[in-house]
C-alpha positions as CSV (number, residue, x, y, z in Angstrom):
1,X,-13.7,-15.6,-21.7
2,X,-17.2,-16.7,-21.9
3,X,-18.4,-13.2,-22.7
4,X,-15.5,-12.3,-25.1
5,X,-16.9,-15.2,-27.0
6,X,-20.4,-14.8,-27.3
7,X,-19.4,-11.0,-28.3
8,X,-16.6,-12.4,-31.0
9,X,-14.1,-10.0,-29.2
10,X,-10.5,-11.4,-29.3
11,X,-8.2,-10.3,-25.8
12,X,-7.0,-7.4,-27.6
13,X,-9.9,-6.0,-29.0
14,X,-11.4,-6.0,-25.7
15,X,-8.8,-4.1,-24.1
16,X,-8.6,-1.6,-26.8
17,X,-12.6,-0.9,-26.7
18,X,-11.6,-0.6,-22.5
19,X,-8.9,1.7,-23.0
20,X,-10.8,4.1,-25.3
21,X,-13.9,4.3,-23.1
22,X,-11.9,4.6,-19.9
23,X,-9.7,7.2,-21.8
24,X,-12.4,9.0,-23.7
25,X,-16.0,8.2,-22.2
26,X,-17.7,11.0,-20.4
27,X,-20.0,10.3,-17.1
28,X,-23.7,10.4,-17.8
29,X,-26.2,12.9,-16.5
30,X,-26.1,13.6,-12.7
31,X,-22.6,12.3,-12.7
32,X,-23.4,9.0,-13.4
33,X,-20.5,6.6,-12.7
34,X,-22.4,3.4,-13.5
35,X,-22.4,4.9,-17.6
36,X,-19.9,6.2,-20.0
37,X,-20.3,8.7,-22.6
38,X,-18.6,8.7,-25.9
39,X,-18.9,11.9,-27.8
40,X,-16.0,12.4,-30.7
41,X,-14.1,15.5,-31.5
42,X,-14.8,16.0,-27.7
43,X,-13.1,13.5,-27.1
44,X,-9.9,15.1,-28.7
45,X,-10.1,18.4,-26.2
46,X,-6.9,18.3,-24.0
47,X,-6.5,18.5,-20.4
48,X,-6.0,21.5,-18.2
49,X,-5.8,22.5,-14.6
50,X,-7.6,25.8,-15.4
51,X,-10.0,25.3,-18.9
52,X,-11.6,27.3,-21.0
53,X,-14.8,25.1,-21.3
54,X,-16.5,22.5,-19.1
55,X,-19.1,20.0,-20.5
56,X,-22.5,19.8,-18.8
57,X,-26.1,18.1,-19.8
58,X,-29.2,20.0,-20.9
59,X,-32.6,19.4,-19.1
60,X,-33.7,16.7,-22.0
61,X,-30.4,14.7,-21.5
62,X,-28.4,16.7,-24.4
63,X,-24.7,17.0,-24.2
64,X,-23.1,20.3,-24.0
65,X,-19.7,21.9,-24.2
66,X,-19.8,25.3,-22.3
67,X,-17.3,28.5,-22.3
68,X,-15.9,29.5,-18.9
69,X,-16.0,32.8,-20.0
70,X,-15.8,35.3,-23.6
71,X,-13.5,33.5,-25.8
72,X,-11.2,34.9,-28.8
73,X,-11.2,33.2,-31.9
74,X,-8.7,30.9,-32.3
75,X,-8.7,30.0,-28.3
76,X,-7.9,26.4,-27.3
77,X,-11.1,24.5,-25.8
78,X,-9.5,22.9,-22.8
79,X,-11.5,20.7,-20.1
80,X,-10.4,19.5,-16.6
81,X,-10.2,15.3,-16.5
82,X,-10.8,15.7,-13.1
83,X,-7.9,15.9,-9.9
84,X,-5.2,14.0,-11.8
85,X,-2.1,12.5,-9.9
86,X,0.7,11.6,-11.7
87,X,0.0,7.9,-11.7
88,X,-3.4,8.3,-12.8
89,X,-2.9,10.5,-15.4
90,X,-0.1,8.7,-17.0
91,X,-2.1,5.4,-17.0
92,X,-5.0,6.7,-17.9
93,X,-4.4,9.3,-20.4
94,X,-0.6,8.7,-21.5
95,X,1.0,11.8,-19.5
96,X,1.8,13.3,-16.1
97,X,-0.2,16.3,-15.5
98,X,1.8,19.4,-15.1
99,X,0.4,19.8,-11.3
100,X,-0.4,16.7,-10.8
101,X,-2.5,16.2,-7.7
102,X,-0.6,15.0,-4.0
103,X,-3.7,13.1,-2.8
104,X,-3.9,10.8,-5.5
105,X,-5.4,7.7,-3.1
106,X,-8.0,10.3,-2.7
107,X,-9.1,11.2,-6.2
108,X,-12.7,10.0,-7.4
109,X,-13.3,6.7,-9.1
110,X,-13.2,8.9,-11.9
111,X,-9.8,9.6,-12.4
112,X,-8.2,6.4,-10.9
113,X,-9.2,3.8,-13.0
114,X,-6.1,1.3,-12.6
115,X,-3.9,1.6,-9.9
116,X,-1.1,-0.6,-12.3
117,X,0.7,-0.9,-15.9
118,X,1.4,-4.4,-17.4
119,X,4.5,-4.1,-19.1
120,X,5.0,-6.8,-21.6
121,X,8.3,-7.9,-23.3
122,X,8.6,-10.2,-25.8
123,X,11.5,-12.9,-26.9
124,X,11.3,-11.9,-30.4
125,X,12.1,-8.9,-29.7
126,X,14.7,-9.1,-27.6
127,X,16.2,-11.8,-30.7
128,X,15.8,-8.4,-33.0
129,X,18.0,-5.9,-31.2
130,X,21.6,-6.2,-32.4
131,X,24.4,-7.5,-30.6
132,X,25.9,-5.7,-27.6
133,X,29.5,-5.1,-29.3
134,X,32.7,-3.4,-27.3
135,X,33.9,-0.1,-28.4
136,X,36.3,-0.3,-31.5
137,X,35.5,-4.6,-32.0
138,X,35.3,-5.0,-35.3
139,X,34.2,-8.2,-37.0
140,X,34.2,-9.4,-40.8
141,X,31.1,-10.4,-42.6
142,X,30.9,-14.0,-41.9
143,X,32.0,-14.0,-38.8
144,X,29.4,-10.8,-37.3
145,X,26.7,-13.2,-39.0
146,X,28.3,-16.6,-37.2
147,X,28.3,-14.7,-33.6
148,X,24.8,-13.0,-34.4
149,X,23.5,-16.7,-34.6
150,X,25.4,-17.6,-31.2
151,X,23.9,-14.7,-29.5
152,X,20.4,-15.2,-30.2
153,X,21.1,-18.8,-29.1
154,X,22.2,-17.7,-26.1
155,X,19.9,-14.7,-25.2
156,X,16.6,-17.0,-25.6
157,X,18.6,-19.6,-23.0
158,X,19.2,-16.6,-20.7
159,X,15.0,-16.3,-21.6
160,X,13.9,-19.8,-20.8
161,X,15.9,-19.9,-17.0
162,X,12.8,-17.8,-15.8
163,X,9.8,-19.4,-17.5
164,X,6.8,-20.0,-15.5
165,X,8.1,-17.9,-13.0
166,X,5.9,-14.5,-13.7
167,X,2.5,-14.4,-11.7
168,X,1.2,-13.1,-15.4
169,X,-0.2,-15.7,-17.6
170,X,1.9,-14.8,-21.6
171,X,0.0,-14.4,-24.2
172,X,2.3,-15.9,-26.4
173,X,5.3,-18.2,-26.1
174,X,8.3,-16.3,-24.7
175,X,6.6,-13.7,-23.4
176,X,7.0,-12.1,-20.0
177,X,4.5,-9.4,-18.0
178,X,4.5,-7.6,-14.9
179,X,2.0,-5.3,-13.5
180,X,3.9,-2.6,-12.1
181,X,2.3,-0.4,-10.1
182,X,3.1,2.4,-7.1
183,X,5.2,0.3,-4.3
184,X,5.7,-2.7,-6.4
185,X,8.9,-3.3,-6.2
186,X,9.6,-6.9,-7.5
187,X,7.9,-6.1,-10.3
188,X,9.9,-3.5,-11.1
189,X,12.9,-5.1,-10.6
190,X,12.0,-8.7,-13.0
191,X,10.9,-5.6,-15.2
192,X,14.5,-4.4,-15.1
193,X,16.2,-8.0,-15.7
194,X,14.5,-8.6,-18.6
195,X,15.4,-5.3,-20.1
196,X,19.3,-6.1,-18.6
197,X,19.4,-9.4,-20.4
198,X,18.3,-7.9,-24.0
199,X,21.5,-5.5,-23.5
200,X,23.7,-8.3,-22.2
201,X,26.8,-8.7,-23.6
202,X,27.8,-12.2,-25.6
203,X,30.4,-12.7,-22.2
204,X,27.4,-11.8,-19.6
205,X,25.1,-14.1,-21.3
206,X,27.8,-17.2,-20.8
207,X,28.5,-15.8,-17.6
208,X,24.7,-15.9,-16.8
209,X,23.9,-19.5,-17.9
210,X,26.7,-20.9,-16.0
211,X,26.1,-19.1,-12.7
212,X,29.1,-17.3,-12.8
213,X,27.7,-13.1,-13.1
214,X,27.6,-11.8,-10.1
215,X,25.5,-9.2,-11.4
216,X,26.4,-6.2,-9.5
217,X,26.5,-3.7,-12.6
């Protein structure tokens, strides 16, 4: 906090400065891991288990993109992010590598940058999604707007049962986090309640607030 401060960096401009140097930095000479590199339209060249180019640095330090082999016009440049597993790349880069490597505990520090995902969901958006409705109901006017007011009432109840209860601090009121990562299951499971209780019918709410759901759908 101290540092964000002296830098006049809010959270969330920090983690988006993060995000694109871990997602678009290059190593420095000699495979330096202590350094990141950002070079743009580089940046932009996709991933592939067998490129066409590879990037490499000059003996004065300069940064250079290289061909494989005699390119066509018109040829994709393609470069290798390194031995992606699926986790890795997902987190990292936003997708699951079409061979994604089997050893992924044993890929360099380059490629495994977070071993978890916080997943954030917030109250206000839960609120905004429409209520859960049987097939064929059918309400007038007034009264879809009178139970629309009831439900939100009773989805941020359903909310407040669990608060203080996530090891993640929220960043703002009604907010709930996990970090879910590979072999965490209660994570994924609170991760899974919340997204149960925004699709919650107006009978499973009442049913939830008076301890009467079982819960076994």
């Amino acid at each position: 906090p101290d540092a964000l401060a002296q830098c006049d960096l809010s959270p969330e401009a920090w983690g988006w400065a993060q995000a694109i140097v871990r997602s678009r930095g290059f190593h420095g000479p000699d495979d330096d891991e202590t350094s990141k590199i950002m070079v743009p339209l580089v940046d932009m060249l996709n991933h592939a288990d067998e490129p066409t180019c590879y990037y490499d640095y000059t003996e004065s330090g300069d940064f250079e993109v290289k061909a494989w082999d005699e390119m066509e016009e018109g040829t994709e440049l393609l470069l290798r992010y390194g031995s992606l597993g699926a986790s890795a790349g997902l987190m990292n880069y936003g997708f699951v590598p079409s061979t994604p490597a089997t050893y992924a505990w044993d890929e360099s520090v380059a490629t495994m940058h977070f071993h978890f995902a916080v997943i954030s969901v917030k109250l206000d958006t839960v609120l905004a999604l429409p209520p859960v409705r049987y097939p064929g109901e059918q309400l007038s006017t007034d009264v879809a707007k009178e139970k629309e007011g009831s439900f939100s009432a009773l989805k941020a109840a359903v909310w407040g049962l669990d608060e203080g209860k996530y090891p993640l601090e929220p960043v703002e009121p009604g907010e709930r986090a996990v970090a879910v990562g590979i072999g965490t299951l209660l994570p994924s499971y609170q991760l899974l309640s919340l997204l149960r209780v925004a699709v919650a019918t107006e009978s499973e709410l009442e049913e939830i607030l008076s301890g009467s759901w079982s819960g076994s759908d």
